[in-house]
mmCIF file of the N, C-alpha and C atoms, coordinates in Angstrom:
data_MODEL
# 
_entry.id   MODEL 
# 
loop_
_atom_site.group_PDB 
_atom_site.id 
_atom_site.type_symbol 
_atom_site.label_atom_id 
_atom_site.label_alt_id 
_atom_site.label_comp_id 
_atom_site.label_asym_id 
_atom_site.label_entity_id 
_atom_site.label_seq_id 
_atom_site.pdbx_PDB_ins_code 
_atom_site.Cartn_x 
_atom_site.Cartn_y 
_atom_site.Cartn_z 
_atom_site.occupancy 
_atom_site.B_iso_or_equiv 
_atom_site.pdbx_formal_charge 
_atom_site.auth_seq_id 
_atom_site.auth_comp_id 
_atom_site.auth_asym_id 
_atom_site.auth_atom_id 
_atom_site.pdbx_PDB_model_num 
ATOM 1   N N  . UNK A 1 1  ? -76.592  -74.077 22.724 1.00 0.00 ? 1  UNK A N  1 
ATOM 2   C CA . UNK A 1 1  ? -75.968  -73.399 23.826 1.00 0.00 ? 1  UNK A CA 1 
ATOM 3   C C  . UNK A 1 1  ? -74.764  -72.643 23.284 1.00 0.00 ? 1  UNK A C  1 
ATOM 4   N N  . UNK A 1 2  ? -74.682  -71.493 23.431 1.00 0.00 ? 2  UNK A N  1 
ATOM 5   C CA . UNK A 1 2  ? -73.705  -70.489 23.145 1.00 0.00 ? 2  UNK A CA 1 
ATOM 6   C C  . UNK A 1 2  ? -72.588  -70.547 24.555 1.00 0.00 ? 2  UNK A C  1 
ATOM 7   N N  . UNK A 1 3  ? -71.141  -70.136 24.069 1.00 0.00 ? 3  UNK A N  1 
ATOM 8   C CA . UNK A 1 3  ? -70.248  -69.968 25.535 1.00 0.00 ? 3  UNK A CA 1 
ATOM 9   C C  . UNK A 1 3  ? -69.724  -68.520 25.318 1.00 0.00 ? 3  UNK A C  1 
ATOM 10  N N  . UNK A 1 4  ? -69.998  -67.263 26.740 1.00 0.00 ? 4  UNK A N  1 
ATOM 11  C CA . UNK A 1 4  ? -69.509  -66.150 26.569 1.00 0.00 ? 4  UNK A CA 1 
ATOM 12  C C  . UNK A 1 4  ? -68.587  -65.716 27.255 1.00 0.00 ? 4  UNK A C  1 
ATOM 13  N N  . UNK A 1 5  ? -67.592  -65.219 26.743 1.00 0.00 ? 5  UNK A N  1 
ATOM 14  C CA . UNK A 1 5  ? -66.277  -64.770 28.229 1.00 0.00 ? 5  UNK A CA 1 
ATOM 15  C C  . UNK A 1 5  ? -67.359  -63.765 29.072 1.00 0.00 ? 5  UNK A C  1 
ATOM 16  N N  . UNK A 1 6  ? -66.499  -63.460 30.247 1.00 0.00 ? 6  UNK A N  1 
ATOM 17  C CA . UNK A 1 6  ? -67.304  -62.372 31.146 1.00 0.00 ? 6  UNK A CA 1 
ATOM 18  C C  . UNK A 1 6  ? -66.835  -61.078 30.572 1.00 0.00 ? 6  UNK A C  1 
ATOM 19  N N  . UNK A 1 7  ? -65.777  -60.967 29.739 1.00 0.00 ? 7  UNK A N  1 
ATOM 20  C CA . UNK A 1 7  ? -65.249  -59.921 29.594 1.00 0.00 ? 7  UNK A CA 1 
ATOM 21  C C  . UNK A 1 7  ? -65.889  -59.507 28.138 1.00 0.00 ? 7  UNK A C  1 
ATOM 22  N N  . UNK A 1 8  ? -66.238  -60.394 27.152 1.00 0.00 ? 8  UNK A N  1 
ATOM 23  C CA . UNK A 1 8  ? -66.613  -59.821 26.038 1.00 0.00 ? 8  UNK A CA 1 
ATOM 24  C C  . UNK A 1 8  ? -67.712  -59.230 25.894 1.00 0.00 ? 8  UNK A C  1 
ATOM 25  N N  . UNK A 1 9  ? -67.598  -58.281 24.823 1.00 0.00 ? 9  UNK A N  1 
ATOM 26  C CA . UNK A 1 9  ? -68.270  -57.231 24.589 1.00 0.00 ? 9  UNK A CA 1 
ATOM 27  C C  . UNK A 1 9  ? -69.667  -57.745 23.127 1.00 0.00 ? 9  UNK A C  1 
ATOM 28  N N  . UNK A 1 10 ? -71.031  -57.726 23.832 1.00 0.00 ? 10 UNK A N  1 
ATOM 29  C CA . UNK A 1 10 ? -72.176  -58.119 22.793 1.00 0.00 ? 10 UNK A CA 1 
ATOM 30  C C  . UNK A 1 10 ? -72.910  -56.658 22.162 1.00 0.00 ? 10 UNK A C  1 
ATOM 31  N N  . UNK A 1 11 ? -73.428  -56.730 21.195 1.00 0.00 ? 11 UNK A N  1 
ATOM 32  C CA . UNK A 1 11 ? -73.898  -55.830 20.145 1.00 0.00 ? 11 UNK A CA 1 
ATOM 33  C C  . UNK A 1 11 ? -75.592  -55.818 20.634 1.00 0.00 ? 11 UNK A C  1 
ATOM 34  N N  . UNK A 1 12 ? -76.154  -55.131 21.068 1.00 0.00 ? 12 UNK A N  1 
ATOM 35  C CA . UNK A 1 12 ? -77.486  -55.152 21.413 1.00 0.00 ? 12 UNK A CA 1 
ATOM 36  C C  . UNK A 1 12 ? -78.305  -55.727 20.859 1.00 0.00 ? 12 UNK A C  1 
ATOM 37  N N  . UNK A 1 13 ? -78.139  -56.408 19.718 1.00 0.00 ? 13 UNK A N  1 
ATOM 38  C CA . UNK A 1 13 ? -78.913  -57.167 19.092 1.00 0.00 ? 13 UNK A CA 1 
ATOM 39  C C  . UNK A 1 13 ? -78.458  -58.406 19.614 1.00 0.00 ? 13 UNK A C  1 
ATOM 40  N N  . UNK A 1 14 ? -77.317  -58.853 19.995 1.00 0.00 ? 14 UNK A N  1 
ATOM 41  C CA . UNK A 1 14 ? -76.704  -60.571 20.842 1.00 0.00 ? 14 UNK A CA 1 
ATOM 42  C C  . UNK A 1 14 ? -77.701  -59.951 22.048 1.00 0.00 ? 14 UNK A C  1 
ATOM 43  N N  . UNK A 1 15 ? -77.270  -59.259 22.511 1.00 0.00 ? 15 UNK A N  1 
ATOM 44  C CA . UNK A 1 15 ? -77.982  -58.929 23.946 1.00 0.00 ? 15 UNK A CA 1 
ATOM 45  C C  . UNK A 1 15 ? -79.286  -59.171 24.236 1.00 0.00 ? 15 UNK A C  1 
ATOM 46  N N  . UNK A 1 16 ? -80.154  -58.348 23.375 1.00 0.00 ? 16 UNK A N  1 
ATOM 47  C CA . UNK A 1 16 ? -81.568  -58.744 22.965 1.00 0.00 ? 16 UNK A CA 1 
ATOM 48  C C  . UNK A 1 16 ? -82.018  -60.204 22.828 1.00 0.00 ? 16 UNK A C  1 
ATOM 49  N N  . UNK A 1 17 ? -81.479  -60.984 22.464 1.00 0.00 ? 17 UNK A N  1 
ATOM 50  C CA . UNK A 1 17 ? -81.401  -62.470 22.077 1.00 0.00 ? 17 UNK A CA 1 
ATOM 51  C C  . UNK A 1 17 ? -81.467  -63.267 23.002 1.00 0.00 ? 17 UNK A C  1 
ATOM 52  N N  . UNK A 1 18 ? -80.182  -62.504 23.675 1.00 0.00 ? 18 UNK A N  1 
ATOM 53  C CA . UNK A 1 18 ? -79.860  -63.178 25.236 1.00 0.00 ? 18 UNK A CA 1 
ATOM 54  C C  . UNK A 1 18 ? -81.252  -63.227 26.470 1.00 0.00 ? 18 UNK A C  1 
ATOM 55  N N  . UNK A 1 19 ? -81.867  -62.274 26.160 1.00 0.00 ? 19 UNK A N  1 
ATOM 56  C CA . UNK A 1 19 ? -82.459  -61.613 27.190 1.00 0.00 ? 19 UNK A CA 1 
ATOM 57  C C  . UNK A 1 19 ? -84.152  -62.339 26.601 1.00 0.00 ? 19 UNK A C  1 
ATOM 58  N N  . UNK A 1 20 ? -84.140  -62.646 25.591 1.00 0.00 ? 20 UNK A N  1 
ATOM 59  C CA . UNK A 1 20 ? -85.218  -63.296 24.662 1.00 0.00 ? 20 UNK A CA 1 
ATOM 60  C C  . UNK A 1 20 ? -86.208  -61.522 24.728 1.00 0.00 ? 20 UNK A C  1 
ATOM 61  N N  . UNK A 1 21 ? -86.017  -60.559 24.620 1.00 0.00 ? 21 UNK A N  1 
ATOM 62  C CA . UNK A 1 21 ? -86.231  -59.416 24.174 1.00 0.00 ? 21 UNK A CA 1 
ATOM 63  C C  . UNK A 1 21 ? -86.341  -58.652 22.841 1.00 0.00 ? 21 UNK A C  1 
ATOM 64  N N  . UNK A 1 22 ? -87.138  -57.701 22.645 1.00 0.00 ? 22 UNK A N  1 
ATOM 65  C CA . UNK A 1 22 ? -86.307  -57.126 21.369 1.00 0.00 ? 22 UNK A CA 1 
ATOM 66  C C  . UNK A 1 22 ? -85.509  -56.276 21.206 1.00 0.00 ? 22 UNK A C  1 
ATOM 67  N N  . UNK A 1 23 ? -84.841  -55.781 20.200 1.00 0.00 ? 23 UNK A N  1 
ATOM 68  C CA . UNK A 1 23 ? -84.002  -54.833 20.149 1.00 0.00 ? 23 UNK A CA 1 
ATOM 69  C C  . UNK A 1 23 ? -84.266  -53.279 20.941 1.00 0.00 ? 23 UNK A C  1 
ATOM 70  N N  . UNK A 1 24 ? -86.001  -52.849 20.680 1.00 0.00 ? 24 UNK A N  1 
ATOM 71  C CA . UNK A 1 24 ? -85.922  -51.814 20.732 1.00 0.00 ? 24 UNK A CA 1 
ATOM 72  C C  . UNK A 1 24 ? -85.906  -51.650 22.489 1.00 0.00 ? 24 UNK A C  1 
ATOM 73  N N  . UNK A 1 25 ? -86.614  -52.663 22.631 1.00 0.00 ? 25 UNK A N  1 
ATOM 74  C CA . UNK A 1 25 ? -86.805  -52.875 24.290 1.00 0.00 ? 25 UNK A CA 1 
ATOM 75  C C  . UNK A 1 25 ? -85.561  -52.255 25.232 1.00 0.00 ? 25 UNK A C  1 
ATOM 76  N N  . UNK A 1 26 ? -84.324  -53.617 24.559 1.00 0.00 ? 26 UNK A N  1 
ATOM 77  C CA . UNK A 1 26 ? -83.501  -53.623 24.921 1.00 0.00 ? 26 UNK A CA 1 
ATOM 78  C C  . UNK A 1 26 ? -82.775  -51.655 25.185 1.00 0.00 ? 26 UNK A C  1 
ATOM 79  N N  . UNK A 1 27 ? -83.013  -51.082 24.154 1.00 0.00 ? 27 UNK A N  1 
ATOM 80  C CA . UNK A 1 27 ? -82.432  -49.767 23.992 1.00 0.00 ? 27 UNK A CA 1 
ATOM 81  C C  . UNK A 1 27 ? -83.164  -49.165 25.028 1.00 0.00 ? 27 UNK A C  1 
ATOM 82  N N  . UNK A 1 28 ? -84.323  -49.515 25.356 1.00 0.00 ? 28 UNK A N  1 
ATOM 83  C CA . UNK A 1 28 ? -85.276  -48.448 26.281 1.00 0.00 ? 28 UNK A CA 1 
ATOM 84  C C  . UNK A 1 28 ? -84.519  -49.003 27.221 1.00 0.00 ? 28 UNK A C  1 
ATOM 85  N N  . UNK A 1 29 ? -84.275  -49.920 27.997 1.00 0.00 ? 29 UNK A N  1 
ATOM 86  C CA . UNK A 1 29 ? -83.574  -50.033 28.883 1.00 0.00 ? 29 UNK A CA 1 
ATOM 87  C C  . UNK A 1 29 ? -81.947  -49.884 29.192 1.00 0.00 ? 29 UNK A C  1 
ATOM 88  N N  . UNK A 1 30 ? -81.632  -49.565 28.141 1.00 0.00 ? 30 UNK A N  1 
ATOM 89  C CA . UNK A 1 30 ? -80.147  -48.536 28.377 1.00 0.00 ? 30 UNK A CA 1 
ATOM 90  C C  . UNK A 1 30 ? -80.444  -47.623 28.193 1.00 0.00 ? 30 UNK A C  1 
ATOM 91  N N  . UNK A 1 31 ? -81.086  -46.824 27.912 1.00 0.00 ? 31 UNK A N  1 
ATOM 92  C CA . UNK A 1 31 ? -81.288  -45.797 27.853 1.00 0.00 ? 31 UNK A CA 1 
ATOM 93  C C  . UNK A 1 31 ? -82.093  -45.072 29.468 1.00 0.00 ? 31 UNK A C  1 
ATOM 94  N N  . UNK A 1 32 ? -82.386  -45.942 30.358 1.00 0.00 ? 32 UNK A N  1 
ATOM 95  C CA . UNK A 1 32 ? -83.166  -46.309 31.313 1.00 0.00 ? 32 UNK A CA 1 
ATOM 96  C C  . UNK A 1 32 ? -81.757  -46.304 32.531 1.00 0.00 ? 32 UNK A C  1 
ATOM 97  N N  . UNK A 1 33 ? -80.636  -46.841 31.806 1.00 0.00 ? 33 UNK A N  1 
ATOM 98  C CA . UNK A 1 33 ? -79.229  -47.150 32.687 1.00 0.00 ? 33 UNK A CA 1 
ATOM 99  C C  . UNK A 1 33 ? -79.589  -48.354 33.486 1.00 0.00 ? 33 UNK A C  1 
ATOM 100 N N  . UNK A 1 34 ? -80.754  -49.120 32.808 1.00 0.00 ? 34 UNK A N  1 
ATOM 101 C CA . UNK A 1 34 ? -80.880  -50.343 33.922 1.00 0.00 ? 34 UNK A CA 1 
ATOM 102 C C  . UNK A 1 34 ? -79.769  -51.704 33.377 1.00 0.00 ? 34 UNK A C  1 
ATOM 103 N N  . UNK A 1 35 ? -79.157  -51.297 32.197 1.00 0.00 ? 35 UNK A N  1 
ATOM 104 C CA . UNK A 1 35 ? -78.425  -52.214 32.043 1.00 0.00 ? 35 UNK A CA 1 
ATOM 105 C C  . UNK A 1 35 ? -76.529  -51.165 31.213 1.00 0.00 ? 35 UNK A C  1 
ATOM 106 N N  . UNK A 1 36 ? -75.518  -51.129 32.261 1.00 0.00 ? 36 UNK A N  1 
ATOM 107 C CA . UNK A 1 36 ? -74.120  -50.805 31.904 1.00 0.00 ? 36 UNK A CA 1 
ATOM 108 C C  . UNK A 1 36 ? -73.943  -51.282 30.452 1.00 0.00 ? 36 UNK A C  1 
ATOM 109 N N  . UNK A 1 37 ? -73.470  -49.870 29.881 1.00 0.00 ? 37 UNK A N  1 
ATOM 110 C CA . UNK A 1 37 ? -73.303  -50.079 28.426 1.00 0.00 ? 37 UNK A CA 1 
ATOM 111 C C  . UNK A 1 37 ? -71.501  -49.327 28.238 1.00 0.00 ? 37 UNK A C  1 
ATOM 112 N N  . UNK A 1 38 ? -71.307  -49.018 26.864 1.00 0.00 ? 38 UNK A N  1 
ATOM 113 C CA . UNK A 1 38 ? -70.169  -48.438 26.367 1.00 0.00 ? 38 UNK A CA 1 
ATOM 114 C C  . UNK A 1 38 ? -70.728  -48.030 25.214 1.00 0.00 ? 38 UNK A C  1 
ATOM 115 N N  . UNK A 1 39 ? -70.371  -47.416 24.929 1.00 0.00 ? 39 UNK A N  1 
ATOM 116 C CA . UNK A 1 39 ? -70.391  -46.717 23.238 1.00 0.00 ? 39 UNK A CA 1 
ATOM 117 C C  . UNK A 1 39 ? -69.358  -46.749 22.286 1.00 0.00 ? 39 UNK A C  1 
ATOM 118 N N  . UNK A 1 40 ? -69.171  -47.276 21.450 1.00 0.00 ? 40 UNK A N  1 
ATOM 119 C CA . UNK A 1 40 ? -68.109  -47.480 20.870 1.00 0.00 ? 40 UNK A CA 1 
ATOM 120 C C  . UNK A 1 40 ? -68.412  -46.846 19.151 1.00 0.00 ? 40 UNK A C  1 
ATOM 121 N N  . UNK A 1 41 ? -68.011  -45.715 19.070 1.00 0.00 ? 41 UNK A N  1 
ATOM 122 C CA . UNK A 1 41 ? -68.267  -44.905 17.696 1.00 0.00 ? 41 UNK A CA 1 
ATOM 123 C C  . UNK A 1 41 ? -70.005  -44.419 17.630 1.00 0.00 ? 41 UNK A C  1 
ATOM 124 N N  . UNK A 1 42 ? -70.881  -45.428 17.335 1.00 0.00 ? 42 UNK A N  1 
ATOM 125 C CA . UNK A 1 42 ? -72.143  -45.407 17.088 1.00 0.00 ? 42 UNK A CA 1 
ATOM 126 C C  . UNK A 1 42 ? -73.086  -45.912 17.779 1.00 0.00 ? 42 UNK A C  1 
ATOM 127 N N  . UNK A 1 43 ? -72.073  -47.014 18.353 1.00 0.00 ? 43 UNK A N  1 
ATOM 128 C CA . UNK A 1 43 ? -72.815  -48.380 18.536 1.00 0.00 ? 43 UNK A CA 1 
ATOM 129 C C  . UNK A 1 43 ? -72.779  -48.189 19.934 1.00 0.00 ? 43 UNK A C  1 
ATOM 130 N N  . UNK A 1 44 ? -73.604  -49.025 20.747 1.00 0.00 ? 44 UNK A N  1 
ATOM 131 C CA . UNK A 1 44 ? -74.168  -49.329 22.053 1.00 0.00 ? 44 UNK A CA 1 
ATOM 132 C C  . UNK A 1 44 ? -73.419  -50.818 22.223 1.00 0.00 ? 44 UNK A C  1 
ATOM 133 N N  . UNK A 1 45 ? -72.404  -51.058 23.377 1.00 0.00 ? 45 UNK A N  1 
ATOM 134 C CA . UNK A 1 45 ? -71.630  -52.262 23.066 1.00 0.00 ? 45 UNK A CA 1 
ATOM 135 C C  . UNK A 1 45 ? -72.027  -52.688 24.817 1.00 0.00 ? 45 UNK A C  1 
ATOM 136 N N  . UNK A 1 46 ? -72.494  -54.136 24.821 1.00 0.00 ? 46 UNK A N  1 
ATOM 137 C CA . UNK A 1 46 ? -72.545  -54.586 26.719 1.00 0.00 ? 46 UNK A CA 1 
ATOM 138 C C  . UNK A 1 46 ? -71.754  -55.233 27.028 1.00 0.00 ? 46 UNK A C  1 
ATOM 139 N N  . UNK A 1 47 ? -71.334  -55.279 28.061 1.00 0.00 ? 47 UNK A N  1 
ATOM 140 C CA . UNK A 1 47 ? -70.341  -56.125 28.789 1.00 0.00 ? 47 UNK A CA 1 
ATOM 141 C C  . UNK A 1 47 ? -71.064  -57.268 29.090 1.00 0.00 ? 47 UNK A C  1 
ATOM 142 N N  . UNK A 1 48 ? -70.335  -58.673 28.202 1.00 0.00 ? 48 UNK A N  1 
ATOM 143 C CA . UNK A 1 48 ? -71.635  -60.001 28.943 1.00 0.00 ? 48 UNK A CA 1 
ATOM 144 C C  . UNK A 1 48 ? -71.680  -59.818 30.344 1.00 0.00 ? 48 UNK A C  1 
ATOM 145 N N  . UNK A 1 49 ? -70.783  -59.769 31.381 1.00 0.00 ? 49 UNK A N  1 
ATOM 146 C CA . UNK A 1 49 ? -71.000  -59.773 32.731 1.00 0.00 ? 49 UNK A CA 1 
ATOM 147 C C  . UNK A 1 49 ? -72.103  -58.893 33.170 1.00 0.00 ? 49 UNK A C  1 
ATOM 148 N N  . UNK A 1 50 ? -72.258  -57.800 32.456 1.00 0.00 ? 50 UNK A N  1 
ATOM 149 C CA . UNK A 1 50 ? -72.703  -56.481 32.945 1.00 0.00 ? 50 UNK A CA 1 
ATOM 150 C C  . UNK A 1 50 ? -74.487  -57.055 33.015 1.00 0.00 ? 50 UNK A C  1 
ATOM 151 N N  . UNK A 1 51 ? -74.378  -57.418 31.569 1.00 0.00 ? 51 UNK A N  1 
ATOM 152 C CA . UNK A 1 51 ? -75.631  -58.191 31.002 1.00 0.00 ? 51 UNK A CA 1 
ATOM 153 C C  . UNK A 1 51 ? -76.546  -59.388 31.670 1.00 0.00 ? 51 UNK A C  1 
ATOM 154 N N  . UNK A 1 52 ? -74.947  -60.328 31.892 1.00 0.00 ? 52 UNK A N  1 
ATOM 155 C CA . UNK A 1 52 ? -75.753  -61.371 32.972 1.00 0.00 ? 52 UNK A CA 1 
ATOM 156 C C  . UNK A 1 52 ? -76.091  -60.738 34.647 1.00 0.00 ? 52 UNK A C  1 
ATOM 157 N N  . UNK A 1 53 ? -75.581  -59.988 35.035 1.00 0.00 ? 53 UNK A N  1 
ATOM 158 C CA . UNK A 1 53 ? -76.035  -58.914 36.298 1.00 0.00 ? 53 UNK A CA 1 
ATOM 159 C C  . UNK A 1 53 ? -77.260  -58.555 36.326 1.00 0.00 ? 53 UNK A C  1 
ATOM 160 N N  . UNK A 1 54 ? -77.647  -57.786 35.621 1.00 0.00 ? 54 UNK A N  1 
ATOM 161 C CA . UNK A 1 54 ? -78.693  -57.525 34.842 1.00 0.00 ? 54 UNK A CA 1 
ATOM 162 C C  . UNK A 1 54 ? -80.193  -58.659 34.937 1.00 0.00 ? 54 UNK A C  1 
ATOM 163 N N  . UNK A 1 55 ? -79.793  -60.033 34.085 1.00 0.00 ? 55 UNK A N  1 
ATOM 164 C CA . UNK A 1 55 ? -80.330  -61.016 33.750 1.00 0.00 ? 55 UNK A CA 1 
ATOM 165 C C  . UNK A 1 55 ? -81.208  -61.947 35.217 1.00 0.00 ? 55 UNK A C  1 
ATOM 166 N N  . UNK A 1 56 ? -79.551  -61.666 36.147 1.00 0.00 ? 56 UNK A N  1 
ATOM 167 C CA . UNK A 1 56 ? -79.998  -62.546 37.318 1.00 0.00 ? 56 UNK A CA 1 
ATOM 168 C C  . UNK A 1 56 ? -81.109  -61.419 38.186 1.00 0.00 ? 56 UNK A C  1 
ATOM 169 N N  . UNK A 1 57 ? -80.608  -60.524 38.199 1.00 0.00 ? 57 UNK A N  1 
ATOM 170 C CA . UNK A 1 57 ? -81.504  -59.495 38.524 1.00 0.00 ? 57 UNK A CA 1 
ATOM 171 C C  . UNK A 1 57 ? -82.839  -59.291 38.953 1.00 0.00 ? 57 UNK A C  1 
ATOM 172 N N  . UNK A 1 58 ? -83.396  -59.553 37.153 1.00 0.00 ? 58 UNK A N  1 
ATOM 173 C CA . UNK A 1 58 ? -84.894  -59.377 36.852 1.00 0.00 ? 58 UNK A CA 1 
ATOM 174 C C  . UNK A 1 58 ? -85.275  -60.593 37.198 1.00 0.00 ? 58 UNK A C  1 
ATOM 175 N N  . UNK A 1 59 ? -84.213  -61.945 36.966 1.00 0.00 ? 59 UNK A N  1 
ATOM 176 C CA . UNK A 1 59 ? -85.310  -62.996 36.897 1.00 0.00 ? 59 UNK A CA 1 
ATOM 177 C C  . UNK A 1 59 ? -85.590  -63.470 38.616 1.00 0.00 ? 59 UNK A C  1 
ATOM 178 N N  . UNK A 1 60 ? -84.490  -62.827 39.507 1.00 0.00 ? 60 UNK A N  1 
ATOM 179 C CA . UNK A 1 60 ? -84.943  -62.681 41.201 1.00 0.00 ? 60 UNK A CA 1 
ATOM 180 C C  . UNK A 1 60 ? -86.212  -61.815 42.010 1.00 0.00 ? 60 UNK A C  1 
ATOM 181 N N  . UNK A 1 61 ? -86.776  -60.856 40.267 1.00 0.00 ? 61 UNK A N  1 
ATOM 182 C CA . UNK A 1 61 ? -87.732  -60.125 41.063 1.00 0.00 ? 61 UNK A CA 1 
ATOM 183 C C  . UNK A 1 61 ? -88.655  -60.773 40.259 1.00 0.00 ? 61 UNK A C  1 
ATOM 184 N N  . UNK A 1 62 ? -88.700  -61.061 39.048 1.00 0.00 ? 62 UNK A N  1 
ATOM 185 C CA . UNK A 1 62 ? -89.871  -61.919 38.977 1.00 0.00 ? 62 UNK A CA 1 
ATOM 186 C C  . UNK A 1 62 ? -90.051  -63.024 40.171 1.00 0.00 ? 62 UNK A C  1 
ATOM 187 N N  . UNK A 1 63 ? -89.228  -63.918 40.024 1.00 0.00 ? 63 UNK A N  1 
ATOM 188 C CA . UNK A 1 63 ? -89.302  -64.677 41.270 1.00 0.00 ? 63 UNK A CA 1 
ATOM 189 C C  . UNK A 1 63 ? -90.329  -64.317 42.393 1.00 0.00 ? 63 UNK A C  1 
ATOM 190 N N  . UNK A 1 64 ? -89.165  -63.452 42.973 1.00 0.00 ? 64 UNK A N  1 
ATOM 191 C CA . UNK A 1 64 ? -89.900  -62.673 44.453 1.00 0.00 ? 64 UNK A CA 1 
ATOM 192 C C  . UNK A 1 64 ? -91.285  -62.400 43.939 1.00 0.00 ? 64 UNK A C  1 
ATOM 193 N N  . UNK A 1 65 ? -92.242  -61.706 42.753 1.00 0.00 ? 65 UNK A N  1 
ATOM 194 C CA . UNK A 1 65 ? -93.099  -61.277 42.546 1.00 0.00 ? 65 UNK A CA 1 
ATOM 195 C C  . UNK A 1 65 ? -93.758  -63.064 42.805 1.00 0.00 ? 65 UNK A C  1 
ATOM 196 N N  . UNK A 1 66 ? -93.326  -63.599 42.035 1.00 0.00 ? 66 UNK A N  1 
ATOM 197 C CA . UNK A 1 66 ? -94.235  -64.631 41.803 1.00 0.00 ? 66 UNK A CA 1 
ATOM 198 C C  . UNK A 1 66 ? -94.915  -65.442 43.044 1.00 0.00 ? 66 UNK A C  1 
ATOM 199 N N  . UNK A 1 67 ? -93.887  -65.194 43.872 1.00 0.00 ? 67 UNK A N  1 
ATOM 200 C CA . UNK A 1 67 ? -93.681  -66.125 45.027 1.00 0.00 ? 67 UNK A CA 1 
ATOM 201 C C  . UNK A 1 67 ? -94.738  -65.441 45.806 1.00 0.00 ? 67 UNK A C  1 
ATOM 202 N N  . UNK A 1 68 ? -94.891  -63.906 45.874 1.00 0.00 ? 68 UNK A N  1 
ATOM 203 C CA . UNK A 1 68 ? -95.929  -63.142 46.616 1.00 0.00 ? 68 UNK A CA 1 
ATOM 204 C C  . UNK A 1 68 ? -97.479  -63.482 46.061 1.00 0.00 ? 68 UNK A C  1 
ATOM 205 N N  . UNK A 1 69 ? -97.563  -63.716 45.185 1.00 0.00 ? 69 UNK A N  1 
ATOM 206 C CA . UNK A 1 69 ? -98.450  -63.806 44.146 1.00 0.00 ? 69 UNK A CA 1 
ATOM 207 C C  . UNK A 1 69 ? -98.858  -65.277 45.120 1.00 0.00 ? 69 UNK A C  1 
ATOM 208 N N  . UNK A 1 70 ? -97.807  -66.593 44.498 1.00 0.00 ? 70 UNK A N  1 
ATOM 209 C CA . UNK A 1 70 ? -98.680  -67.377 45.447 1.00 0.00 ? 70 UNK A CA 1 
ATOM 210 C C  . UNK A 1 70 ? -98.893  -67.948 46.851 1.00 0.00 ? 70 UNK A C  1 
ATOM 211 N N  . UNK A 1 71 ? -98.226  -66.588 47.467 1.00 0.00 ? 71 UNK A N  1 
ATOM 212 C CA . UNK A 1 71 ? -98.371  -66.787 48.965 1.00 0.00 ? 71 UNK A CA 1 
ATOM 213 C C  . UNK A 1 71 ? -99.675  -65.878 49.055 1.00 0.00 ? 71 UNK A C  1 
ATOM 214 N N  . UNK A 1 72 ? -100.372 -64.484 48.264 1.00 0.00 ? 72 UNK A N  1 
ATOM 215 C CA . UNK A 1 72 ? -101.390 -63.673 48.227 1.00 0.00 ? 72 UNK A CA 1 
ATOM 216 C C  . UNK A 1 72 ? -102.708 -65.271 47.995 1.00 0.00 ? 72 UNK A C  1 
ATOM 217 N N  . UNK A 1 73 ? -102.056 -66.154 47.065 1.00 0.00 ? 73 UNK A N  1 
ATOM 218 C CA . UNK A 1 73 ? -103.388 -67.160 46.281 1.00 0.00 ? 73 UNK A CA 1 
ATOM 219 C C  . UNK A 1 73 ? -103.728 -67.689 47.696 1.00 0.00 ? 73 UNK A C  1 
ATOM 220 N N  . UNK A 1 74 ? -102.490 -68.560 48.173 1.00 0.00 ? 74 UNK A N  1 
ATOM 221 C CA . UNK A 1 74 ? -102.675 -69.303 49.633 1.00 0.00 ? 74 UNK A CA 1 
ATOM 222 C C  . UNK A 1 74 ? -103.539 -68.779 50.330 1.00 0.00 ? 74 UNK A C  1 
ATOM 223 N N  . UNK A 1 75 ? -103.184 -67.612 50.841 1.00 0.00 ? 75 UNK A N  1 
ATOM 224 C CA . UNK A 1 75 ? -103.974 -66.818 51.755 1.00 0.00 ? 75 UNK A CA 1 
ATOM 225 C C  . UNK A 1 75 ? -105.603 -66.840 51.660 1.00 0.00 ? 75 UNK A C  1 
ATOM 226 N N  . UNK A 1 76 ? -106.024 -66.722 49.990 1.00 0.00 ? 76 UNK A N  1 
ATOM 227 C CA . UNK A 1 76 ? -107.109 -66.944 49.710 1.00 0.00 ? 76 UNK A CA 1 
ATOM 228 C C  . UNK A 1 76 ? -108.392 -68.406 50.234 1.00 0.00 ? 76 UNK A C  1 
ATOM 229 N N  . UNK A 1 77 ? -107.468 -69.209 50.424 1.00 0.00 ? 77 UNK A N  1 
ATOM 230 C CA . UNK A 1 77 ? -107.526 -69.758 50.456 1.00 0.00 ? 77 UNK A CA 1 
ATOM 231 C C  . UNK A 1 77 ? -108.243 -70.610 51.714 1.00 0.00 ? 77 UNK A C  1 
# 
């Protein structure tokens, strides 16, 4: 278990990690603006907060997806 301030700033490759993603992924999706970035010289820098926003995000629409999924199975049923 890792501990992150809300305020510090991760390198898209921590980010990627975080997200159990890969790097390049990760870039398609800033590049996408689905996840608040900064640029700092070269580099692509995230705000952990920005990141965990992000995180809770996707894993509420998987959710929701899933949940439709087995209320669609029920139905089958």
């Amino acid at each position: 278990m890792t501990l992150f301030s809300l305020s510090e700033m991760l390198t898209t490759q921590q980010a990627a990690d975080i997200l159990n993603v890969s790097r390049p992924h990760l870039i398609k999706l800033i590049d996408q603006d689905e996840i608040d970035h900064t640029i700092t010289g070269r580099h692509r820098c995230i705000r952990t907060d920005d990141l965990f926003a992000y995180k809770r995000a996707r894993d509420e629409r998987r959710s929701d997806a899933l949940n439709e999924l087995a209320s669609m199975s029920g139905d089958m049923l």
